[in-house]
Backbone and ligand atoms as CSV (ligand in chain L), in Angstrom:
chain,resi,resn,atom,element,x,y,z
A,1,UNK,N,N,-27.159,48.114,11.199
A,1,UNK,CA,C,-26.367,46.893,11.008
A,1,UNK,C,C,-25.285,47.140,9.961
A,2,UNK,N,N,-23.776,46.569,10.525
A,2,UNK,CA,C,-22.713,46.712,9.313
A,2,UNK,C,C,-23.375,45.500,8.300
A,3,UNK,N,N,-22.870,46.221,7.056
A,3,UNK,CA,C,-22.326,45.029,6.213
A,3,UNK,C,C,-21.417,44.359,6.489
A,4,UNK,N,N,-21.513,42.624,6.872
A,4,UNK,CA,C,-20.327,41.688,6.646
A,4,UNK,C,C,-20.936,40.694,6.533
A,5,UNK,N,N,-20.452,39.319,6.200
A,5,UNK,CA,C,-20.311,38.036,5.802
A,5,UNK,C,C,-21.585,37.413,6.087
A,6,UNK,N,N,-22.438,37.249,5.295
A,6,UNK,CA,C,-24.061,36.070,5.404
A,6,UNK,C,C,-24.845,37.852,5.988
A,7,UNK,N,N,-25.016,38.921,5.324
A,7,UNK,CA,C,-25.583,40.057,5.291
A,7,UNK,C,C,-26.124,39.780,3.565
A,8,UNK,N,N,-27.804,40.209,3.470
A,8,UNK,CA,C,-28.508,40.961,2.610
A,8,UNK,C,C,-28.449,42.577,2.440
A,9,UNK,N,N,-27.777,42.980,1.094
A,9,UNK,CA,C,-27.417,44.715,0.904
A,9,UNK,C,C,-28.066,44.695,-0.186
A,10,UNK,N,N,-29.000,45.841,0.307
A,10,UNK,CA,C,-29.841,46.484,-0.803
A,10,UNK,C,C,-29.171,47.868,-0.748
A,11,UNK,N,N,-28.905,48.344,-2.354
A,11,UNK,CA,C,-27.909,49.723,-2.355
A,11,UNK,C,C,-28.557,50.101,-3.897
A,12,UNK,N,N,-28.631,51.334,-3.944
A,12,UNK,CA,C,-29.037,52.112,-5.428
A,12,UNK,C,C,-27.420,52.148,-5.988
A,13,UNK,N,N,-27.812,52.371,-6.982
A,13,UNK,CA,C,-26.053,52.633,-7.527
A,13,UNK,C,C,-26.377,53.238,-9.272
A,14,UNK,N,N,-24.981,53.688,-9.679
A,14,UNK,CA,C,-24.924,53.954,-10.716
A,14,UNK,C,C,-23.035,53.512,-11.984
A,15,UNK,N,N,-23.665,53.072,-12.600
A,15,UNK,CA,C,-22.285,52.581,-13.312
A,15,UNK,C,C,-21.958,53.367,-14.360
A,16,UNK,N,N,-20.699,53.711,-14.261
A,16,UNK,CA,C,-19.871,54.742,-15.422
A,16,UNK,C,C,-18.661,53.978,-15.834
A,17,UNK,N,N,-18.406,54.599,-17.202
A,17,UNK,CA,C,-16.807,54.034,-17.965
A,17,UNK,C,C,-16.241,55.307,-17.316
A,18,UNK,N,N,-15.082,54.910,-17.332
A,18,UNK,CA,C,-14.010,56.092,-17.557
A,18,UNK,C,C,-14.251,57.376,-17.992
A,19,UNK,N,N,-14.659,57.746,-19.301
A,19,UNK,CA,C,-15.469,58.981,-19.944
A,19,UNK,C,C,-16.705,59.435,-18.914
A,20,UNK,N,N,-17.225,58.999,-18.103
A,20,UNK,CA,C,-17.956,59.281,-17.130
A,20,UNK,C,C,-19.666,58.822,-17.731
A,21,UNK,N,N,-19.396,58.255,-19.057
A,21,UNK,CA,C,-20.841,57.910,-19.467
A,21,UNK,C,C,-21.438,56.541,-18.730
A,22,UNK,N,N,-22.891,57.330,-18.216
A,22,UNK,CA,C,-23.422,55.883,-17.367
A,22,UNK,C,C,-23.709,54.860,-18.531
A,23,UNK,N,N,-23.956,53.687,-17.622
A,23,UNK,CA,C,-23.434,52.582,-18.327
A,23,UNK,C,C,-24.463,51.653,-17.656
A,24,UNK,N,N,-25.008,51.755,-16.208
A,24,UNK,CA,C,-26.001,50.842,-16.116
A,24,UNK,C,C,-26.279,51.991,-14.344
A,25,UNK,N,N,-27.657,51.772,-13.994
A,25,UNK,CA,C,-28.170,52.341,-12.858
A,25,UNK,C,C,-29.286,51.207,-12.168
A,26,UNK,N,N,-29.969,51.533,-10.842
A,26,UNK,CA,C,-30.310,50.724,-10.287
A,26,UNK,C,C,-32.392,52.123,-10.456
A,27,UNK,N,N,-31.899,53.265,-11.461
A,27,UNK,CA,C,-32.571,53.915,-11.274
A,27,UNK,C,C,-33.282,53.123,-12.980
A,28,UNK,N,N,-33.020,52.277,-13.868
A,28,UNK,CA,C,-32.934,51.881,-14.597
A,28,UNK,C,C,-33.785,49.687,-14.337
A,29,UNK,N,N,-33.146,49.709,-14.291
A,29,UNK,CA,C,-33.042,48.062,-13.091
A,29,UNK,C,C,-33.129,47.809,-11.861
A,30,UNK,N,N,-33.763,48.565,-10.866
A,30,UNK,CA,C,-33.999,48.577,-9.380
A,30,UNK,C,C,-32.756,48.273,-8.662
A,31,UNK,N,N,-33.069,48.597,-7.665
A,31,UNK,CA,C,-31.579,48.052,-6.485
A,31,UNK,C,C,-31.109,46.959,-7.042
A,32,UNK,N,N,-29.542,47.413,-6.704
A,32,UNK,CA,C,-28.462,45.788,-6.458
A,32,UNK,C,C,-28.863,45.481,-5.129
A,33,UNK,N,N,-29.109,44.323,-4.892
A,33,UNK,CA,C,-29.043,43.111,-3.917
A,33,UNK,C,C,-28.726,41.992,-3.885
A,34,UNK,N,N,-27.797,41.829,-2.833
A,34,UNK,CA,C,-27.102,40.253,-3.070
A,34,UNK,C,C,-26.691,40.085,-1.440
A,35,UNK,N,N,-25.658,39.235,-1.483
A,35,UNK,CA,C,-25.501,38.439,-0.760
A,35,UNK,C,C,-24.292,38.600,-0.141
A,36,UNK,N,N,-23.939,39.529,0.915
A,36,UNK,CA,C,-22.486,39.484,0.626
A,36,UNK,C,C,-21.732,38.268,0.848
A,37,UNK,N,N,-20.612,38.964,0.486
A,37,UNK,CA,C,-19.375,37.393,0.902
A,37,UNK,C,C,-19.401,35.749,0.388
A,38,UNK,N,N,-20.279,36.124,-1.454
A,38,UNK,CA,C,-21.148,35.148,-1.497
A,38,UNK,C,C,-19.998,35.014,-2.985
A,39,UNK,N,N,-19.549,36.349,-3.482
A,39,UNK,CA,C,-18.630,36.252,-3.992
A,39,UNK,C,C,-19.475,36.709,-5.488
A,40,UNK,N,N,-20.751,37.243,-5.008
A,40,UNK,CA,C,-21.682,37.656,-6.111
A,40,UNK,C,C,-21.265,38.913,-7.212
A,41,UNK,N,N,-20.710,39.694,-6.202
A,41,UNK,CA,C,-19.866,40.810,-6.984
A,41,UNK,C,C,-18.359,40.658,-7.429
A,42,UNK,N,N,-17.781,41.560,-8.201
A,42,UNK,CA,C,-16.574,41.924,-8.156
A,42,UNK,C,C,-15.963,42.294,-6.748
A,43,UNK,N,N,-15.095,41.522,-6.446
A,43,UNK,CA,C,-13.988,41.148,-5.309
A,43,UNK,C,C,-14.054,42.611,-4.839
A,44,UNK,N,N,-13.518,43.614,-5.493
A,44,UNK,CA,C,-13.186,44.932,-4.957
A,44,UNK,C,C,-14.206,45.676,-4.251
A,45,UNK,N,N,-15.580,45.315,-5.326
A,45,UNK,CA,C,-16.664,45.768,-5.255
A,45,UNK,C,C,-17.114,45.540,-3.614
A,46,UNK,N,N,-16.862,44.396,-3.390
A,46,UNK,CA,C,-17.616,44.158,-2.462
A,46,UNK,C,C,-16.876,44.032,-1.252
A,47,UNK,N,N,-15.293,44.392,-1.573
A,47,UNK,CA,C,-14.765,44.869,-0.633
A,47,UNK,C,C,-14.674,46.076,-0.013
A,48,UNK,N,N,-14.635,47.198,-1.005
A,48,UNK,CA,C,-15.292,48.850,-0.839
A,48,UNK,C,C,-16.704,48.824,0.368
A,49,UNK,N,N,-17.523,47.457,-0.030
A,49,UNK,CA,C,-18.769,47.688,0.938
A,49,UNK,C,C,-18.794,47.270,2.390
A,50,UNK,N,N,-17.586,46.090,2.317
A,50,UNK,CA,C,-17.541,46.035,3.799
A,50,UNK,C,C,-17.471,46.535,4.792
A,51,UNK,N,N,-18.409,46.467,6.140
A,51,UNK,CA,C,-18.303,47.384,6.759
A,51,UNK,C,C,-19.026,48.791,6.936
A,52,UNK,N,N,-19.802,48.824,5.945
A,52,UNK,CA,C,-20.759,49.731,5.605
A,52,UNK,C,C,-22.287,50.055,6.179
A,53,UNK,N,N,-22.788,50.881,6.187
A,53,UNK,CA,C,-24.015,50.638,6.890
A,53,UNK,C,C,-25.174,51.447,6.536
A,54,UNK,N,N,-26.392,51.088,6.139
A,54,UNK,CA,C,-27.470,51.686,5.630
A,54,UNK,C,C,-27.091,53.428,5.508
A,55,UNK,N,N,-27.465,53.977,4.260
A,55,UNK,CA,C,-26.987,55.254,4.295
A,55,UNK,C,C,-25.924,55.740,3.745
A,56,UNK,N,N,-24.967,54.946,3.901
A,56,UNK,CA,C,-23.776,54.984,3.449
A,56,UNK,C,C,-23.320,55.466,2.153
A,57,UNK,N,N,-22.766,56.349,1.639
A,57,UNK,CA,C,-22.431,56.388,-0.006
A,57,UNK,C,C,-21.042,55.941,-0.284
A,58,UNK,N,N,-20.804,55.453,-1.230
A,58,UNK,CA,C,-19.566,56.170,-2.135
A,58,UNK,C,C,-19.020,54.978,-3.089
A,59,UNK,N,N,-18.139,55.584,-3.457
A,59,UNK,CA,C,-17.288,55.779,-4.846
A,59,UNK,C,C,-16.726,54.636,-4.842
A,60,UNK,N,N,-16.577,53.689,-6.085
A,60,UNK,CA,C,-15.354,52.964,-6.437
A,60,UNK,C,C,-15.035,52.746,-7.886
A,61,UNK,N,N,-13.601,53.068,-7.649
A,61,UNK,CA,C,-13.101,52.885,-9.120
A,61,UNK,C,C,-12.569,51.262,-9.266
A,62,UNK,N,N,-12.646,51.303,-10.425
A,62,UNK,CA,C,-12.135,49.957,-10.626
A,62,UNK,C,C,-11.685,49.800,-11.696
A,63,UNK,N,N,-10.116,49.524,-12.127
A,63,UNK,CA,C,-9.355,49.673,-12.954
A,63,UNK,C,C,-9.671,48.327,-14.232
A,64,UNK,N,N,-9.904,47.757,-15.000
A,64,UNK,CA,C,-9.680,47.058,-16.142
A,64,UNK,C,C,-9.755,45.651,-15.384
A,65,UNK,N,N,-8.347,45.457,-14.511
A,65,UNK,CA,C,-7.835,44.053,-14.325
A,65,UNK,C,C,-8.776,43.532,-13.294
A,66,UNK,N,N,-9.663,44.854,-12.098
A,66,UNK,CA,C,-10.134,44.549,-10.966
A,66,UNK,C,C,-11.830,44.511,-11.288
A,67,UNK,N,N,-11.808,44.818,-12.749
A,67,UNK,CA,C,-13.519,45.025,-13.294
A,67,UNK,C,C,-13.404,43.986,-14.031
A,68,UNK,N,N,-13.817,44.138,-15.600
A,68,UNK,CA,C,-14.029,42.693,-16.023
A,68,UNK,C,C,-13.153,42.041,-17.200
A,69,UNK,N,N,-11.612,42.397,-16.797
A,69,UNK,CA,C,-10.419,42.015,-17.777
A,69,UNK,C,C,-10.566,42.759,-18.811
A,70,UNK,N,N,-8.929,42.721,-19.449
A,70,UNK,CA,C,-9.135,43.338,-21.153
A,70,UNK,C,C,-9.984,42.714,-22.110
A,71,UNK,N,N,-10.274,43.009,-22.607
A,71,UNK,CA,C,-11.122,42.730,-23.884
A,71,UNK,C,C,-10.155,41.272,-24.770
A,72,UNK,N,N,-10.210,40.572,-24.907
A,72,UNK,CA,C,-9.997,39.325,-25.511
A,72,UNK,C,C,-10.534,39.121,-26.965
A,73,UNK,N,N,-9.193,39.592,-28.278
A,73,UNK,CA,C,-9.572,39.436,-29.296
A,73,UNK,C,C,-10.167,38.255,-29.942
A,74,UNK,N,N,-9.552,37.010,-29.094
A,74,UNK,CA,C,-9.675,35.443,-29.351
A,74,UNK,C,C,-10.955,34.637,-29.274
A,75,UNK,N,N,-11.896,35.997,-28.589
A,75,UNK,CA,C,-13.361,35.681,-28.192
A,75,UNK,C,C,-14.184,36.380,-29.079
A,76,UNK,N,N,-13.445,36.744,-30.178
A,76,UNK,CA,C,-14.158,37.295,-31.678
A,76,UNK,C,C,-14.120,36.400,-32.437
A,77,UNK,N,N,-14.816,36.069,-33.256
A,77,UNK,CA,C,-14.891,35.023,-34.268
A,77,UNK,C,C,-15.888,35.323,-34.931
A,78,UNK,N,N,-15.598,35.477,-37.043
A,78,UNK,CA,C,-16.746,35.455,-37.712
A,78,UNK,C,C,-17.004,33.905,-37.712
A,79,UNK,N,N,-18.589,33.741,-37.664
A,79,UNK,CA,C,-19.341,32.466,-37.673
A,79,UNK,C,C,-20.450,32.259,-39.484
A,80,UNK,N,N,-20.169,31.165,-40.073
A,80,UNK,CA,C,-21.302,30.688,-40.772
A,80,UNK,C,C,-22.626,31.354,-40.351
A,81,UNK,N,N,-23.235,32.087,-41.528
A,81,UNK,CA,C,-24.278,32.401,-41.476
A,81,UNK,C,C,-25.300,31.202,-41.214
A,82,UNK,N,N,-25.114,30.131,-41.819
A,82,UNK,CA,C,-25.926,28.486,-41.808
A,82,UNK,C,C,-25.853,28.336,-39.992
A,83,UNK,N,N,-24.854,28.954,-39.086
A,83,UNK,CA,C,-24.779,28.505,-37.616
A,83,UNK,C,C,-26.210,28.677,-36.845
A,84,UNK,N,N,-27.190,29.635,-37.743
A,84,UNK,CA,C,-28.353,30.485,-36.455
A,84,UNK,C,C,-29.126,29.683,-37.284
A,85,UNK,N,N,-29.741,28.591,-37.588
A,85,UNK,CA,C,-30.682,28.146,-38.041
A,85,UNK,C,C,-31.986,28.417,-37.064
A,86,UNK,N,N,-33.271,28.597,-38.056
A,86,UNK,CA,C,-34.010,29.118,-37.605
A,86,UNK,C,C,-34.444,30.563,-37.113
A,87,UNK,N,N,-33.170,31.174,-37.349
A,87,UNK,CA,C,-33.270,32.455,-36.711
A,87,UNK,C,C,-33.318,33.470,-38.189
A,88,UNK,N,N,-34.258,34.201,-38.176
A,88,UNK,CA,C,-34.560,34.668,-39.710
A,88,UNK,C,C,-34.341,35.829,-39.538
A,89,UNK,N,N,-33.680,36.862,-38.537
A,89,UNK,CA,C,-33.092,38.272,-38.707
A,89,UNK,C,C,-31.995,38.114,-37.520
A,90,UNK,N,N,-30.888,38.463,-38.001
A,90,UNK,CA,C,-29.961,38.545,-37.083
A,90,UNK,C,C,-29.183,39.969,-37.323
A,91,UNK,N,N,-29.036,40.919,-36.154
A,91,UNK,CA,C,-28.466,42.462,-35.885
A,91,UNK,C,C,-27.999,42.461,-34.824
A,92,UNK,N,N,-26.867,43.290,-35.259
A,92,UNK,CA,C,-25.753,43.566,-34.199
A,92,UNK,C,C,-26.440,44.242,-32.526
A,93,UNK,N,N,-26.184,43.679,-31.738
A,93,UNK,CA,C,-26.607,43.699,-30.239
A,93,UNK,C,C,-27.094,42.675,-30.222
A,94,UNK,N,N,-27.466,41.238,-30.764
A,94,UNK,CA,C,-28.697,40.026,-30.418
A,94,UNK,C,C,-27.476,39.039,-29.576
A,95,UNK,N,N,-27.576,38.991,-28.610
A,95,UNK,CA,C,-27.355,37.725,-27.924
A,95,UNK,C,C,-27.573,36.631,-27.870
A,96,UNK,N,N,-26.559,35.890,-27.995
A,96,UNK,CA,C,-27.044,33.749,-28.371
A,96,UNK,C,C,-26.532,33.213,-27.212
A,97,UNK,N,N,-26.773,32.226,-26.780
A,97,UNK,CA,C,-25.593,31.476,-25.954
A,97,UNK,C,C,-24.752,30.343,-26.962
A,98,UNK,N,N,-24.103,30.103,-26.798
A,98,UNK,CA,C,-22.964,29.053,-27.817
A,98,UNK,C,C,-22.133,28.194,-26.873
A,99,UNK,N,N,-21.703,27.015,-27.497
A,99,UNK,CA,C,-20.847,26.319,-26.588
A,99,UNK,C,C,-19.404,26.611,-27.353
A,100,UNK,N,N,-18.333,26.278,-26.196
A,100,UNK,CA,C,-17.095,26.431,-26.357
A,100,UNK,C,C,-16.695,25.148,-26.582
A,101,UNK,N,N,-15.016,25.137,-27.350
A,101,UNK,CA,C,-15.298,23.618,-27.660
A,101,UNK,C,C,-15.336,22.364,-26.365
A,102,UNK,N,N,-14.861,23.163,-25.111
A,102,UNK,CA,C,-15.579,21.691,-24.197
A,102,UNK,C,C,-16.479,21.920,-23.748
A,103,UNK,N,N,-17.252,22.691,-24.726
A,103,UNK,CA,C,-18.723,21.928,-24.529
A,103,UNK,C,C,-19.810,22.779,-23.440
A,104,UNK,N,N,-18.801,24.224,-22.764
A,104,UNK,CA,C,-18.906,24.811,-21.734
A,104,UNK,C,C,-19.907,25.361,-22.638
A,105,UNK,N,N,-21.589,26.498,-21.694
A,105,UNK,CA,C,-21.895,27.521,-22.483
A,105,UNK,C,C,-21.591,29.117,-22.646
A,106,UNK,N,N,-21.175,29.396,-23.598
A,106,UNK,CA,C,-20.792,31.259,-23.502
A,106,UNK,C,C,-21.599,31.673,-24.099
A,107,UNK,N,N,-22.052,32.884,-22.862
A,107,UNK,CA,C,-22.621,34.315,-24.338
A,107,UNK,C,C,-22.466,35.041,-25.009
A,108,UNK,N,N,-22.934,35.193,-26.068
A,108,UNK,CA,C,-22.108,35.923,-27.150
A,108,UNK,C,C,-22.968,37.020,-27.824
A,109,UNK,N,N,-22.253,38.112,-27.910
A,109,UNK,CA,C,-23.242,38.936,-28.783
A,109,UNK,C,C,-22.773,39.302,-30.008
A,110,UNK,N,N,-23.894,39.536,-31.063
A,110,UNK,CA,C,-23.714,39.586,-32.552
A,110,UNK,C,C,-23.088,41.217,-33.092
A,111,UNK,N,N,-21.841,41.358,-33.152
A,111,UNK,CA,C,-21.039,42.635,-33.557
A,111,UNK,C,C,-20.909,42.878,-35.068
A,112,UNK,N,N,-21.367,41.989,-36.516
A,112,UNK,CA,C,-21.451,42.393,-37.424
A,112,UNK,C,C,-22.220,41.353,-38.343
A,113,UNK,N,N,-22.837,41.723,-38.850
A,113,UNK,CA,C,-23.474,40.826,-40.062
A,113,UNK,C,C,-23.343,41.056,-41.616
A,114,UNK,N,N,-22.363,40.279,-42.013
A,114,UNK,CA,C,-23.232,40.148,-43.321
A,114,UNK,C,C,-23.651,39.217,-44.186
A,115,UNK,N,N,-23.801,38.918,-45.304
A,115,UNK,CA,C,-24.999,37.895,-46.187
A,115,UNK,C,C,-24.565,36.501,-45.708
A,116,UNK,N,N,-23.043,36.559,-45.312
A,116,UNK,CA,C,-22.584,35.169,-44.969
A,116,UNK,C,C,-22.049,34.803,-43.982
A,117,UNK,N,N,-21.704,36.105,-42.785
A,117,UNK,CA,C,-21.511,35.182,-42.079
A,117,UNK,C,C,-21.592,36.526,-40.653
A,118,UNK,N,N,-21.464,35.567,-39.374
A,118,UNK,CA,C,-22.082,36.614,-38.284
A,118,UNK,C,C,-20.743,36.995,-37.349
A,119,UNK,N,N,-20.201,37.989,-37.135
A,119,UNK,CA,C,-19.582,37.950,-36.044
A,119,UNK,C,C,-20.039,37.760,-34.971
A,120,UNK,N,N,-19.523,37.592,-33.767
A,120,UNK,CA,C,-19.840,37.366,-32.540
A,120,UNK,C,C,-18.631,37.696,-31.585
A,121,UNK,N,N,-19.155,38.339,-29.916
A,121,UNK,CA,C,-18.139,38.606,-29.679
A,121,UNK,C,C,-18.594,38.065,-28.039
A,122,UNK,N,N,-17.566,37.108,-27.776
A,122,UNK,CA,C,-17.707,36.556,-26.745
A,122,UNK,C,C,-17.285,36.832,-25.053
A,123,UNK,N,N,-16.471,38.410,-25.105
A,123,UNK,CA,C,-16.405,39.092,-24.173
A,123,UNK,C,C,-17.464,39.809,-23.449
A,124,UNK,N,N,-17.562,39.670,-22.294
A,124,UNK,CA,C,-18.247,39.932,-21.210
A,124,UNK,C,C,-18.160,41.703,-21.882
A,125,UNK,N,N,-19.409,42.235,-21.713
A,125,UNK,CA,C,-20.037,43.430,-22.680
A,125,UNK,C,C,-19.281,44.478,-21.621
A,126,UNK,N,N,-18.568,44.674,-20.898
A,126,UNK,CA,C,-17.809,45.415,-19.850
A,126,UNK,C,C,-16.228,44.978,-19.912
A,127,UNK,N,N,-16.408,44.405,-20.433
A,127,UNK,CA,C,-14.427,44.013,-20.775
A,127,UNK,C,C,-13.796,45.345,-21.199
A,128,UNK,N,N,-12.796,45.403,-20.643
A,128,UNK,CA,C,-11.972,46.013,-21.827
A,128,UNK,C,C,-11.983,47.745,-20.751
A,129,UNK,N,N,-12.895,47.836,-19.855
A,129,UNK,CA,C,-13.516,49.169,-19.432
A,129,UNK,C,C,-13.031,49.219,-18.309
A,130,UNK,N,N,-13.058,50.764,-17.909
A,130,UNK,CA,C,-12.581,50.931,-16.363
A,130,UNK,C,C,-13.785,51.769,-15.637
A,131,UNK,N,N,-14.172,50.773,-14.589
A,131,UNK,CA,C,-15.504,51.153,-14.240
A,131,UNK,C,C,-15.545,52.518,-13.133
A,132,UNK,N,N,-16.634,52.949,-12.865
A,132,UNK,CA,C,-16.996,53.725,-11.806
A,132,UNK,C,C,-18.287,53.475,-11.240
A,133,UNK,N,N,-18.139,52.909,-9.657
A,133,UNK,CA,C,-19.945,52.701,-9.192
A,133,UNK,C,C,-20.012,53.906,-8.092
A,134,UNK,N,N,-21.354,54.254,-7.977
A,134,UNK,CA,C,-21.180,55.090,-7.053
A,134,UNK,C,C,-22.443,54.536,-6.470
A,135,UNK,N,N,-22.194,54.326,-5.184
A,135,UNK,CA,C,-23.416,53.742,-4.078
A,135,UNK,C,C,-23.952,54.573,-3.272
A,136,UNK,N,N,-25.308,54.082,-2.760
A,136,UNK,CA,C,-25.938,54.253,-1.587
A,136,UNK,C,C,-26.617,53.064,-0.928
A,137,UNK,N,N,-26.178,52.904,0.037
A,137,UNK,CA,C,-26.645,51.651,0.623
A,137,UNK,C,C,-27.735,51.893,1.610
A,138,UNK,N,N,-28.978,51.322,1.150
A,138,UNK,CA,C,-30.109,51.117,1.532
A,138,UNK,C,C,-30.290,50.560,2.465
A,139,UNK,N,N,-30.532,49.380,2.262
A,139,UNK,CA,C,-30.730,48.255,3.490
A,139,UNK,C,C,-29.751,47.130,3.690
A,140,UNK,N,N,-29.454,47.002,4.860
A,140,UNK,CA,C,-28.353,45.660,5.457
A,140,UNK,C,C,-29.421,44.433,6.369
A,141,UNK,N,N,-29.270,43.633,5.970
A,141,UNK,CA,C,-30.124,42.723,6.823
A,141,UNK,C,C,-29.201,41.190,7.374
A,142,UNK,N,N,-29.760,40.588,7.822
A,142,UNK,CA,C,-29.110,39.223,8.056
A,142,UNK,C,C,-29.447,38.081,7.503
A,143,UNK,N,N,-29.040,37.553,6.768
A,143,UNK,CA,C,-29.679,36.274,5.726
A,143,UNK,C,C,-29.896,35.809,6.256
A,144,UNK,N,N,-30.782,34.760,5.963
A,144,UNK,CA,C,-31.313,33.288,6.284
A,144,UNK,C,C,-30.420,32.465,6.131
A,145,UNK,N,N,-30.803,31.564,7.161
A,145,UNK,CA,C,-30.156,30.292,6.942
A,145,UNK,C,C,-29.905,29.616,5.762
A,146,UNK,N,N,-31.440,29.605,5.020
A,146,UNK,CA,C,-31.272,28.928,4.013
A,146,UNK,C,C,-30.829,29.605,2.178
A,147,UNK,N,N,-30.937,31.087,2.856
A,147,UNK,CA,C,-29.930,31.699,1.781
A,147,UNK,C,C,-28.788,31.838,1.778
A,148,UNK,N,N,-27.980,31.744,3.136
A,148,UNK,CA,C,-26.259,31.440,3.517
A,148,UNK,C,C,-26.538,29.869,2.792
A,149,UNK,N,N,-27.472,29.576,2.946
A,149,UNK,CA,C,-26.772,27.718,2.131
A,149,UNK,C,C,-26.910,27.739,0.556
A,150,UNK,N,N,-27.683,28.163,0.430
A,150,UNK,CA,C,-28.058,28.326,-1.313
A,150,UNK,C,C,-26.777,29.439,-2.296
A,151,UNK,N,N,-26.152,30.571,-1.058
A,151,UNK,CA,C,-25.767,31.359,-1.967
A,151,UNK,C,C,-25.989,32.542,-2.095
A,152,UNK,N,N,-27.135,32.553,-1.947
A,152,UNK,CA,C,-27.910,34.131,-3.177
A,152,UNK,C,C,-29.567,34.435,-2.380
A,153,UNK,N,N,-29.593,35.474,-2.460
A,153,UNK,CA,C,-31.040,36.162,-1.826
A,153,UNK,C,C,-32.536,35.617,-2.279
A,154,UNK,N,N,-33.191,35.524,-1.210
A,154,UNK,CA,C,-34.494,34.935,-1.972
A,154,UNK,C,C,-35.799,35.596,-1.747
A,155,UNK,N,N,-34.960,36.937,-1.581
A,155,UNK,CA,C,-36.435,38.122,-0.984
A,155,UNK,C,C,-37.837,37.786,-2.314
A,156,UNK,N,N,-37.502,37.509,-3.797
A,156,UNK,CA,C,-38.201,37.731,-4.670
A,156,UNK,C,C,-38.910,36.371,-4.903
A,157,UNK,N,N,-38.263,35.319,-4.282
A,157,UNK,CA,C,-39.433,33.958,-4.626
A,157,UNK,C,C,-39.403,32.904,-5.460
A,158,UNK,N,N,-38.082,33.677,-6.206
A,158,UNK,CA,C,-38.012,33.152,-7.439
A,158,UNK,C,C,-36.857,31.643,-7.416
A,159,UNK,N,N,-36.676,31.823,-6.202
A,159,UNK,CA,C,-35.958,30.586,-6.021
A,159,UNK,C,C,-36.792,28.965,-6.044
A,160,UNK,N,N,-35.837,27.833,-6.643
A,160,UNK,CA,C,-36.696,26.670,-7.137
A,160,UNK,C,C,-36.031,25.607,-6.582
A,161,UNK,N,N,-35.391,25.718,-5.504
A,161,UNK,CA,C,-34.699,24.389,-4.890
A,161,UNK,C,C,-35.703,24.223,-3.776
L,1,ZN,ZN,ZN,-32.040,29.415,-3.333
């Protein structure tokens, strides 16, 4: 079966920066699986797969603008140490969620600490990077009905609607 539109793709993969250092694997976090055409991936990403079919390998680069934007200085901000109440050790890598001022939620991770106050950096932890995935596509299947309506795959159960 090709990959196209209301298809389940199960694919191993591996993620690199530019420098060629991996960066995330499926040998790490099990298969990517999703949904195609669901808009789950990066646009490119999941345009490289169209059309594809169990077995399949290969390559995509993906430049900065087509991965996950430049890096956004404006999404740095040192914060009041008094902001993490309750939280009695805070180190650089800890993730919070925070609201923006309307109120939206972002995640943010903690890039410096000291006695008074926390940085945080609210760019998507792949910003700024120019990716490399390299695939093998496993399995192609045909979604369900009721996962073409929901969106997103429900091989694992974990779905609550
Ligand atoms: Zn669902």
């Amino acid at each position: 079966m090709l990959i196209k539109k209301n298809c389940v793709v199960t694919s191993q993969f591996e993620l690199f920066d530019k420098a060629g250092e991996l960066i995330d694997s499926s040998a790490q976090g099990g298969p990517l699986e999703y949904l195609h055409g669901a808009g789950e991936l990066l646009p490119k990403l999941e345009a490289a797969l169209d059309g594809c079919e169990p077995g399949a390998r290969l390559t995509v680069e993906l430049g900065v603008d087509d991965a996950f934007g430049e890096h956004d200085p404006s999404l740095v901000e040192a914060v009041p140490r008094e902001n993490f109440p309750g939280v009695e050790v805070i180190e650089p890598g800890m993730r919070f969620e925070t609201q923006m001022d309307d109120g939206s939620p972002m995640l943010v991770v903690v890039t410096e600490v000291s006695p008074d106050s926390v940085t945080v950096d609210g760019n998507h932890e792949l910003a700024g990077r120019d990716l490399r995935f390299e695939l093998e596509v496993i399995d192609v299947r045909a979604a369900t009905t009721e996962e073409v309506a929901h969106g997103h795959v429900h091989s694992h159960g974990e779905c609550e609607h």
